[in-house]
N, C-alpha and C positions, 0 to 999 in steps of 0.2 A: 480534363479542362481546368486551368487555373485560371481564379477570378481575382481582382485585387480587391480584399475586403476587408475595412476595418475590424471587424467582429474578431477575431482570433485577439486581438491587443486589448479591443473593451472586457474580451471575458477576462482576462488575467487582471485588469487594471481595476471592474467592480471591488473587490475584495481590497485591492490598494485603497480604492477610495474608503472602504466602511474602515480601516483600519485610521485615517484621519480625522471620518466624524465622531469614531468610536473615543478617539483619545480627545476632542471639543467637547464630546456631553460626556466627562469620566464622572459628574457630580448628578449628574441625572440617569438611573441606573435604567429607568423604562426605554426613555431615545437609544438611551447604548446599546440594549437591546432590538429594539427596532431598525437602527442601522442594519447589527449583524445577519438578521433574518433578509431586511429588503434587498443591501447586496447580495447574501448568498442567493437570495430567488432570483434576482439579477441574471449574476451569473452563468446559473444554470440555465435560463429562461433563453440567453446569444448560447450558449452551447449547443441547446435542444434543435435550437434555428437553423442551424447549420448542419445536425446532425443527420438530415436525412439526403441532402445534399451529398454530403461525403458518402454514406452509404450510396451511394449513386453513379459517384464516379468524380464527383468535383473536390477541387481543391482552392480553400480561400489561403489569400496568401497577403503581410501586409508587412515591409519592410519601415522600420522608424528611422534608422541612420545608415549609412554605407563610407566604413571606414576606411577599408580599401576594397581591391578586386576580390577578394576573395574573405574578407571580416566584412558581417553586415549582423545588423540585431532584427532578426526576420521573424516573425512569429507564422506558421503553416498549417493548417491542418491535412492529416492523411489519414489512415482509416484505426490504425495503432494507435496513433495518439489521442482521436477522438475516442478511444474508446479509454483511455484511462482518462480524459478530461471530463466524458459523462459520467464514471466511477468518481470522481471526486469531486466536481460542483452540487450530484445528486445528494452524496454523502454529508456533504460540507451542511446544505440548507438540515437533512435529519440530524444530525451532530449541535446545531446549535440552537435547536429546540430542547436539544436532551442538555446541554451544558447550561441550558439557563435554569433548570430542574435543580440541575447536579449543584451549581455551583450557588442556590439560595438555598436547597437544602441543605448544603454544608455547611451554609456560611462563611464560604472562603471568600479573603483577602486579595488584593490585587487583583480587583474582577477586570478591569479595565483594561491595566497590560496583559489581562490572560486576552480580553477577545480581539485588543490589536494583534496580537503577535500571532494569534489563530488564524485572521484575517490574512497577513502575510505569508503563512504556510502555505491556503491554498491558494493564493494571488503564485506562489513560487510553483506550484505543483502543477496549475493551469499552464504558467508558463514552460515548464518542463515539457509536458505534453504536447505543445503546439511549435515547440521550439525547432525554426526549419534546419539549424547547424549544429556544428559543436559549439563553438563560440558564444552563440546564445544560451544554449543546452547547460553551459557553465557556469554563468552569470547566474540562472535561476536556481540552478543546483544548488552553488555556495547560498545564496541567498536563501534557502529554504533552513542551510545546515543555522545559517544565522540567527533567523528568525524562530526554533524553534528552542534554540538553545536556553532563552528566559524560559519558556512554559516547564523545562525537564526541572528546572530549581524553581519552581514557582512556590513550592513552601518556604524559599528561603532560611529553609533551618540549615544544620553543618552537614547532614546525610544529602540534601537535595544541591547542596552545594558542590557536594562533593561529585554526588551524579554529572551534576552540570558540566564539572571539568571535565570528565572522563569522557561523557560523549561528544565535549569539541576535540580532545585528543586522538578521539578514534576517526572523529568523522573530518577534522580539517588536515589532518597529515595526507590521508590517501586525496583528498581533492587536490594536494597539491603537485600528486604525483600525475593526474590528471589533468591538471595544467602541463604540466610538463608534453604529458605524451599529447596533449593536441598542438601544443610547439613542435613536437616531432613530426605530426601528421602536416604543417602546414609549410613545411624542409620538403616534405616526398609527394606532393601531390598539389594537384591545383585547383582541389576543390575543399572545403569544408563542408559542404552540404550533404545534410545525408539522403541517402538513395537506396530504396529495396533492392536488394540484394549485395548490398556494399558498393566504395566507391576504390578501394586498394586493391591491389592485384600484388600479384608476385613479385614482379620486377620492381615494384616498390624498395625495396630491400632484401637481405637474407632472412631465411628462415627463423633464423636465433632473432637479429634484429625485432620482427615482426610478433615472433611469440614476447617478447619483452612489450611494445610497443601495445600488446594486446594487455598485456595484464595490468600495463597502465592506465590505460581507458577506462577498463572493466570492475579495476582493484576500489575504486572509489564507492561504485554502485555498489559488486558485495560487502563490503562493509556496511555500508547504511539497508542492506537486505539482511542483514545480520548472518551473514556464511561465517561458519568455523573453523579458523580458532579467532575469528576478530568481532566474534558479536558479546562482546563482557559488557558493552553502553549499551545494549535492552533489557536485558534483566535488571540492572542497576537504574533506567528509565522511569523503572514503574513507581518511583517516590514519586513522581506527579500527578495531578488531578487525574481520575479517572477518562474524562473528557479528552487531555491530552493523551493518556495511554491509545484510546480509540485511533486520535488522528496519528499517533507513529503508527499503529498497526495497521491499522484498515484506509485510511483517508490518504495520508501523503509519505510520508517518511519515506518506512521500507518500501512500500511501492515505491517512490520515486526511485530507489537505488535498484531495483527489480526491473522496472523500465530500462533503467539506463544501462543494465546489461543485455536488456531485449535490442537499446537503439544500437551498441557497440558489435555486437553480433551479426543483427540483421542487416543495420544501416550504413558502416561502416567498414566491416573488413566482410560479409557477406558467409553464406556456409560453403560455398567453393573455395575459398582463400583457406579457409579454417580446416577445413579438411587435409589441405595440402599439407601445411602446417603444426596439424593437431594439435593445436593451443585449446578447443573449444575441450578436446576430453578430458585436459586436467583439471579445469574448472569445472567440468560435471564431475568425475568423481567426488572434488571438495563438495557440491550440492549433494550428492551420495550418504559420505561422510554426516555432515549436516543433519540430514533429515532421519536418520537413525541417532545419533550421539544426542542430537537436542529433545529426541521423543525418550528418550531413556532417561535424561534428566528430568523432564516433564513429572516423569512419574514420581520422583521422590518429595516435591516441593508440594507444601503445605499449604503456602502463601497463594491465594486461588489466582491472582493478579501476574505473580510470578510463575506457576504454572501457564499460563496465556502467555507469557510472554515468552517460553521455552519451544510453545506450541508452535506460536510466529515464527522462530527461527527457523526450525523444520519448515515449515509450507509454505515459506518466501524460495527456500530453496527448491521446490517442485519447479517453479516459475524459472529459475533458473536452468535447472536439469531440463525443461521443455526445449528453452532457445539453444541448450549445447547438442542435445539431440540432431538438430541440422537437418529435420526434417519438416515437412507439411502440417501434418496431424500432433508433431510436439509444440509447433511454432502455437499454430492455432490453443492447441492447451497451455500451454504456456501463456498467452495472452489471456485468456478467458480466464485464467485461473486469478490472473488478476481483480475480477472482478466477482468469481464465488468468494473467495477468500478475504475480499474488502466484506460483503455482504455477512460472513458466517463468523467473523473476527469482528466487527464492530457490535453485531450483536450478544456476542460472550460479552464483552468488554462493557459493555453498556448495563448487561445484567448485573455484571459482577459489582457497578459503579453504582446501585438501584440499592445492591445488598447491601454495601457499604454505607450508603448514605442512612438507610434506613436501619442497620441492626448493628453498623461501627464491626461486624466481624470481616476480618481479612483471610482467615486461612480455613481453607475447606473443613477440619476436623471440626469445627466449630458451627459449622450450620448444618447440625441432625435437624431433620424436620422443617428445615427453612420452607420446603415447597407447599407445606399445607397451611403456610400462612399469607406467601406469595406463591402463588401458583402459576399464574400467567407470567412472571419474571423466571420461574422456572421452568415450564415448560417451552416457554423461547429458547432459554438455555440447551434445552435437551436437542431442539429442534437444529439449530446451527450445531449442535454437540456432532449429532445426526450426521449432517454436512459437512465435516471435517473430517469422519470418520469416511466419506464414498459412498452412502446410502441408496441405493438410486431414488430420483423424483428428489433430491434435492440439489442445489444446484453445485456443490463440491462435486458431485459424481460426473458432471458432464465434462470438466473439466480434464480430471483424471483418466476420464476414459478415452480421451482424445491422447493425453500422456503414454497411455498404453500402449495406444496406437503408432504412436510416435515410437515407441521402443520396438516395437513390432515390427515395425516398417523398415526399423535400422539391423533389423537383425539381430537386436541383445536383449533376449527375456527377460536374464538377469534383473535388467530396472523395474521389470512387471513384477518381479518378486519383491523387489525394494517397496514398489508402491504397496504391496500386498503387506510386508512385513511393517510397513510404518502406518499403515491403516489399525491391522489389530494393535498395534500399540498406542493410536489414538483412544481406541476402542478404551484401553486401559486407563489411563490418566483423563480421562471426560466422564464414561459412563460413572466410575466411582462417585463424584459430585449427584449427578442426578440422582443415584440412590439413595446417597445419605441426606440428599433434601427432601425425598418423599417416601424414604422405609426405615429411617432411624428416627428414635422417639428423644424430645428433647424435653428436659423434664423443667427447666428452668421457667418459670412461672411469668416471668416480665418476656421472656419470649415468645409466649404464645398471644399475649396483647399486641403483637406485629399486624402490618398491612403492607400494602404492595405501595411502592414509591410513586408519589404524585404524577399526574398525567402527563406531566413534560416532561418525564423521563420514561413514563411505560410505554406509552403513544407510537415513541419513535424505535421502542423495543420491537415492540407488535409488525412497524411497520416494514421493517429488516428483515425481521424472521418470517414476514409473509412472504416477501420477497425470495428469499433464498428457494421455498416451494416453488414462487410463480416460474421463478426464471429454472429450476430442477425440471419442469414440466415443458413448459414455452422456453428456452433457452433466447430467443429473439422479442420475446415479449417490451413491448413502449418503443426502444429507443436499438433494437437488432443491433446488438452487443457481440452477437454470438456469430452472425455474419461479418461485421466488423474484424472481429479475430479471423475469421474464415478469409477476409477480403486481403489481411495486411500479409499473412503469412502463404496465399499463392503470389503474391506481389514478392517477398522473400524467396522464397525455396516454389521457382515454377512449377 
């Protein structure tokens, strides 16, 4: 049942609005704050509203302008999309509890334009999610690449500047290629809208045609999910605030480019076209690729932030290796993975941002004995560590196991071994840290006078890594996330 409901446009539009009041009180640092908190609970508060709705069966749907027959700025929810708009309006509100910690502990600069331009990520990321076409799906995409572009140079020195250039080079070249191919899509079809199980068929074009026309759609999203050989703008990322490392990893970024190989697959050219085709397998192997060469890197880096961000490259590509699978149980992992991996990545990242703040060391060889002076920052650590790794009873495992399934279903073990082989190599590059923060002795004297980082930053530590448990155990627990993924992926692959 479709309802015509404002709500899909207010959720994207709260976060517009704190990103205006936020830059009126830039001289008053408490309202600034206040703002960022009230929209995001905003937010969240129309998304949660609607959330069980769509689990349900409904669909709110509110168009602002209709350009022509077939260009309209629609905002939609369906059951995929609300589940990455509840992943990151939920995230958004713990994110800028811990960024108000982060960012008076540190005493950074330019607090003002850090929580406008934050506000706009997720105002783009809501929008992404609810986006009923491609046309819209566009709009808020580049818009997201825009908006996040100040936060990656937010130190403004010549390294973050440098960052800054390299991830608009990496990330506005391919959207333009995707510009491009939704110009091709709106030549051979008469619809933009997307639709479970795709709207293209065959007779659209030739085969060659279509495999080109797919990498165009799709080339955008892996890039900003960081597939390799094009993810060099996430490790080079991580000169920015901890806060924003979070929201590229876990909150909006690579999700959004993750997503929008989810919508290009599902929504658009469908797993029957893809099949015909075989465009979906070269792109899994690249996630293949990916998710062994980035965990092998992992293990050499020092730099615990850059480590994290080797780890993300890998496990964005799970998400993707799910949706080329082409099946039910990878669709379904695929999408939920979305949502362990915001959970068990925001909480590394959070830790690692608690460490910094608190003991100025950045590279794992450097914190022997960190955990018995922060212990609860480190034992969250271990906990997502845990969850990255496939643990069961936390909530990475649920995800993966549905992955499995998915390969199982397809008839190629093969990737069950890939999942196996990049598990123990999580194993490698995570558990190492936890060790040496609670079984190596740190003899330095001013570090043993260490404490755990203020409540606005531990709080929403705790709060994450409870999480990843509840939802490892209850996979549908609050806001049925986990039928959501179940609901969009029989709507893709019957």
């Amino acid at each position: 049942m479709i309802i015509t409901d404002i709500r899909p446009v207010l959720a994207a539009g709260f976060p517009l609005l704190a990103c205006i009041l936020i830059l009126f009180s830039s001289k008053k640092p408490n309202l600034r704050e206040f703002f960022s908190i009230a929209c995001a609970v905003g937010a969240a508060g129309l998304i949660y509203s609607m959330a069980g709705d769509v689990h349900g069966g409904t669909v709110y749907e509110w168009t602002l302008f209709q350009a022509t027959d077939t260009i309209s700025f629609t905002l939609r929810t369906d059951a995929a999309g609300m589940l990455f708009a509840c992943v990151s309006s939920t995230l958004y509100v713990i994110v800028i509890f811990y960024a108000i910690g982060y960012m008076r502990g540190h005493h950074e600069k330019n607090q003002t334009g850090f929580y406008a331009f934050f506000a706009i990520c997720i105002c783009s990321a809501i929008g992404i999610a609810f986006s009923a076409n491609l046309v819209t799906f566009f709009i808020f995409f580049e818009m997201l690449t825009m908006a996040t572009w100040p936060l990656v140079f937010h130190e403004r020195n010549e390294e973050a500047k440098f960052s800054g250039r390299k991830y608009l080079i990496y990330t506005l070249i391919p959207g333009q290629f995707f510009l491009m191919g939704i110009i091709m899509v709106s030549g051979i079809s008469d619809t933009l809208t997307f639709q479970p199980g795709g709207f293209l068929n065959a007779s659209a074009g030739s085969a060659g045609m279509l495999i080109v026309l797919f990498f165009l759609l799709t080339g955008a999203g892996a890039v900003k999910a960081g597939i390799m050989p094009f993810h060099g703008w996430l490790p080079a990322a991580m000169i920015a605030p901890t806060p924003v490392s979070a929201l590229l990893h876990a909150v909006a970024v690579v999700k959004a480019g993750a997503f929008c190989v989810i919508r290009m697959i599902g929504y658009v050219f469908g797993p029957g076209l893809l099949k015909e085709i075989g465009a979906a397998q070269i792109l899994l192997w690249l996630a293949v690729f990916t998710i062994i060469v980035s965990s092998l890197i992992a293990l050499r880096q020092d730099n615990l932030k850059r480590r994290l961000a080797y780890s993300t490259v890998g496990q964005l590509s799970y998400i993707i290796l799910g949706a080329c699978l082409l099946t039910s149980h990878g669709f379904t992992g695929s999408l939920f993975h979305i949502v362990a991996h915001a959970l068990m990545k925001i909480t590394l990242f959070m830790c690692a941002g608690a460490i910094i703040v608190t003991t100025h060391k950045n590279n794992v060889s450097e914190m022997k004995g960190i955990g018995r002076q922060m212990p609860v920052t480190m034992i969250c650590f271990t906990i997502a560590s845990l969850g990255i790794i496939g643990l069961p009873f936390i909530v990475g495992f649920t995800s993966k196991w549905n992955l499995a399934l998915g390969a199982l279903y397809m008839g190629q073990p093969v990737y069950i071994a890939i999942l196996l082989t990049s598990s123990m190599l999580g194993l490698a590059y995570l558990l190492p840290i936890t060790y040496t923060a609670f079984f190596s002795k740190n003899t330095d004297s001013e570090f043993t006078r260490l404490k755990e980082a203020s409540p606005f930053m531990l709080i929403p530590i705790c709060i994450t890594a409870a999480l990843t448990i509840i939802l490892g155990i209850l996979p549908n627990f609050g806001l049925n996330l986990y039928d959501l993924a179940e609901i969009a992926a029989s709507a893709v692959v019957p």
